[in-house]
N, C-alpha and C positions, 0 to 999 in steps of 0.2 A: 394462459394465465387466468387466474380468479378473477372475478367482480367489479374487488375491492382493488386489486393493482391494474385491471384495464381503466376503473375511471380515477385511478392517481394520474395513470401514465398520460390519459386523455385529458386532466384538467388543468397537471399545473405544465406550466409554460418553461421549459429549459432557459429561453430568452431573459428570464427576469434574472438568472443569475450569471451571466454570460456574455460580455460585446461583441467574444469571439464570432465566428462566423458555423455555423449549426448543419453546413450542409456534410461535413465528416460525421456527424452526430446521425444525422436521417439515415446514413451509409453504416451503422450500426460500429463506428468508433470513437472513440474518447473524442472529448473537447476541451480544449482549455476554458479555463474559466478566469484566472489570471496569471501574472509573472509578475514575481515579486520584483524590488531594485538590483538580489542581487543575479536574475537573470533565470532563476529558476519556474518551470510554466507548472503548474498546479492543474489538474485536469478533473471533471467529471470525467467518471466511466462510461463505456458503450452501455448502449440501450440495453442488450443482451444482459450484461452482467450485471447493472441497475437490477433487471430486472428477478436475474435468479437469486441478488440479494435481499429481493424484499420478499419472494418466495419461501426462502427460507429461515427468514425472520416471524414466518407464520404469525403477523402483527391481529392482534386481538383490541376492540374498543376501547377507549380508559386504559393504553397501555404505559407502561412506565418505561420507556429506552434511552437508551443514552448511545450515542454515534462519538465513535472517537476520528476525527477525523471529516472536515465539515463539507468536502465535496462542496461549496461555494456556498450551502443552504439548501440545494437541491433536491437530496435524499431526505434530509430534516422535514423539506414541506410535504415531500409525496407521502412518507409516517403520519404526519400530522394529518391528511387527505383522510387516510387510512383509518386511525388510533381516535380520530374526531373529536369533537370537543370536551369529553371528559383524558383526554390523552396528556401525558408529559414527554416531550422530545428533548434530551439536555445534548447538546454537540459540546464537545470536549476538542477545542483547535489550539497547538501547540504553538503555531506560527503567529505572531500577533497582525502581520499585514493581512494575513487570510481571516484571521478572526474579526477584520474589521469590516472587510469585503463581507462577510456573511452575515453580520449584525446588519451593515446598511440594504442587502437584499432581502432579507426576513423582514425587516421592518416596511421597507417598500411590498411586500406580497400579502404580509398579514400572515395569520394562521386560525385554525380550529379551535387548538387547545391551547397549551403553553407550550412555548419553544424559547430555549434560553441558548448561548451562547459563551461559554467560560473556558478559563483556561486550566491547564491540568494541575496547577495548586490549586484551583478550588477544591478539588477531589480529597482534599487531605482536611476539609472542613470536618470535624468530630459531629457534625450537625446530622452527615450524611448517615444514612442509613439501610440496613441491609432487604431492601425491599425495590431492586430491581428488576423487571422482568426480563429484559434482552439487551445485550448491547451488542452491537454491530461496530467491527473497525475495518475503518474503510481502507486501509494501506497496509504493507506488509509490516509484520511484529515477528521477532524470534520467540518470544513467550508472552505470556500475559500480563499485561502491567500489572504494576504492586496495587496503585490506586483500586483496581479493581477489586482484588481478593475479596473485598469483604464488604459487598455490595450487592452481590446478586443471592435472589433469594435461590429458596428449594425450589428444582425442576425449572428456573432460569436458566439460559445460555447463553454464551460468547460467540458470536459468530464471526469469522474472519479470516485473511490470508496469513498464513503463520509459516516462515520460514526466511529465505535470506534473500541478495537482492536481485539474482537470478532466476527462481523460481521457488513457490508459495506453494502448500496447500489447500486450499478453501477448511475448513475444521469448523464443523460445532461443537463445541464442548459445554456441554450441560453440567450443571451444578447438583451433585444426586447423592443423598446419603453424606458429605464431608467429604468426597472426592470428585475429581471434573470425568466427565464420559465424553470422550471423543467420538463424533463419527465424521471419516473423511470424504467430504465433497466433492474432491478431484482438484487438477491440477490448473495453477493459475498463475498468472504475473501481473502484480501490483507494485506502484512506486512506495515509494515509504512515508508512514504517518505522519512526522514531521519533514517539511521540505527541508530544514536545516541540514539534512544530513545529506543531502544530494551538494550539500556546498563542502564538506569533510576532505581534506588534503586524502587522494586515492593512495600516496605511499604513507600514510598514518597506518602504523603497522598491525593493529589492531582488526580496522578497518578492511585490510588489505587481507589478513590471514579468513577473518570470514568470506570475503571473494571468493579465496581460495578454497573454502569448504565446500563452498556450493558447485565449486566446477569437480570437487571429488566427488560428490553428491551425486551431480548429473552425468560424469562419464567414468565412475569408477565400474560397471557393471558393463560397458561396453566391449562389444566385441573387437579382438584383437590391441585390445588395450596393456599396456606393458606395465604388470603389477611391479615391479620393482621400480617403475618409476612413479607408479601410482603411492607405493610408499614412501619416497625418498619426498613428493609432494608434502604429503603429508608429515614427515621430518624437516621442513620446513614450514610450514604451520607453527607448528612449535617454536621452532625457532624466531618464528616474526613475534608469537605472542611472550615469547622472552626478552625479547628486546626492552629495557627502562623508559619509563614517562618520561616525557620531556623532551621529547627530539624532536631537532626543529622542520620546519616544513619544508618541503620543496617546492619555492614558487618560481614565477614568469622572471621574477629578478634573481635568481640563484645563479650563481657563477657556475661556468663548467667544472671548477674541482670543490665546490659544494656540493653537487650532484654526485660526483664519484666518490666523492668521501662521508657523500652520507650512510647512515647503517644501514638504512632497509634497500639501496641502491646496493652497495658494497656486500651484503648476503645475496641478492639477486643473482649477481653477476657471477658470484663464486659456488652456484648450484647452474650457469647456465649450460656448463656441457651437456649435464643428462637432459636439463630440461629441455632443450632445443627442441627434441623431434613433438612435445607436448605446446611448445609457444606459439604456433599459428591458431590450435585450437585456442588456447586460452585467449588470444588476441581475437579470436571472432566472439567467444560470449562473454567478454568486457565489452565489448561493441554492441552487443543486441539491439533491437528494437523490435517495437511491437509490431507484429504484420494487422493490417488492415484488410480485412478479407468483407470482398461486395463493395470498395472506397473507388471513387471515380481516377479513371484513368489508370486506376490497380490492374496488375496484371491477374489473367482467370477471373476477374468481377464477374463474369458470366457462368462461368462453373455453378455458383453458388444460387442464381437466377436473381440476382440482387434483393434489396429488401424494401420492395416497394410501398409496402402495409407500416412501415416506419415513417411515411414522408407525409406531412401532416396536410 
């Protein structure tokens, strides 16, 4: 790494925005930073991916960024480390318990330049103006906010994980000429920018049909894969995003012939012949999680020869 991100990395303290415990952090994976009421844990990234984010944010002095997505404050100070005292950091937190978590740890750390903290109706201020240089989102987006469009100057870019809730691409996309230029960073998994959406009823049919995009996504090119059921998949896609607004959810109190007479239950069932031999896979990457590779007591931690130059 440059310079400028070995002495962000060296100076500012993970600690100050964090009670959690730092020793999965030294081990080069996520930490939490907090968990809202309704149960949902909020994570800084690994060290690694911090760090190919600010890499690629090629952060210049007096920089103007905006972070959608506030990573607890943490990324906002190592910019600010970086951008120095003629710099503007704006974090854009969608969640109002996380947006208060990061005002009260900015404020406890201080900063270089300016570092503000708002929510995404600020964005819609006529005040703002088209004179951004970079914005970085720290969580997974299917496209580009609207807020943004009309924000980032010439030869600024968008940096971030852009795809669904399975798997992301990393994408910069530069603002050049009135059109965005893409170049792909490679492949990633991030939670999503607002944690509200990790609370979304999983049979809200909407919800549920992008699930399903992303498992056509990641195993429709597999081998020995049964395209006829890979299309009948995707003929139900459709059909969940057919289904009318308004349907109710299915909860912990839902009676057994609520459940079977709801609609996205009741299409389920009546595609489940073909789909059977596809349901164990789908049923493992609805389950994912994130492997922790070099994490104590991980299986192979020694493969990798751990990451001792991370433990402060």
């Amino acid at each position: 790494m440059n310079s400028e991100i070995f002495g962000a990395m060296s100076e500012v303290d993970p600690s100050n925005f964090t009670e959690h415990s730092l020793e999965s952090f030294w081990h080069d994976s996520p930490v939490p930073f907090m968990v809202t009421e309704s149960g949902n844990a909020k994570t800084i990234s690994a060290p690694h991916m911090v760090v190919t984010l600010l890499h690629h944010l090629e952060i210049s002095e007096s920089a103007n960024i905006i972070i959608i997505g506030s990573k607890g404050g943490y990324i906002a100070s190592l910019i600010d480390w970086i951008s120095g005292p003629g710099g503007t950091v704006t974090v854009i937190e969608p969640n109002e318990e996380v947006r208060s978590h990061t005002i009260e740890c900015l404020e406890r750390v201080g900063s270089n330049g300016i570092i503000r903290v708002l929510s995404p109706e600020s964005m819609e201020d006529p005040a703002w103006k088209r004179e951004v240089n970079r914005v970085l989102i720290t969580g997974a987006v299917r496209e580009i906010p609207q807020y943004l469009d009309l924000l980032i100057e010439e030869g600024g870019f968008i940096l971030g994980p852009f795809g669904g809730h399975l798997n992301q691409r990393l994408l910069k996309r530069e603002w050049q000429g009135g059109v965005w230029m893409d170049t792909d960073l490679g492949g990633v998994v991030f939670g999503p920018v607002d944690i509200g959406d990790s609370d979304k009823n999983p049979f809200e049919p909407k919800l549920l049909a992008e699930h399903l995009e992303d498992i056509v996504e990641m195993i429709g090119g597999a081998t020995g894969t049964d395209n006829e059921a890979m299309a009948r998949l995707e003929g139900l896609i459709d059909s969940l995003r057919g289904l009318p607004e308004g349907i109710p959810e299915i909860g912990e109190d839902s009676t057994e012939e609520e459940i079977l007479e709801h609609p996205v239950i009741e299409l389920l069932m009546s595609e489940m012949e073909w789909m059977g031999a596809l349901w164990p896979v789908i049923g493992e990457l609805f389950s994912f999680d994130i492997a922790n590779p070099g994490a104590p007591g991980g299986d192979g931690s020694d493969m990798l020869g751990g990451h001792e130059d991370l433990v402060p």
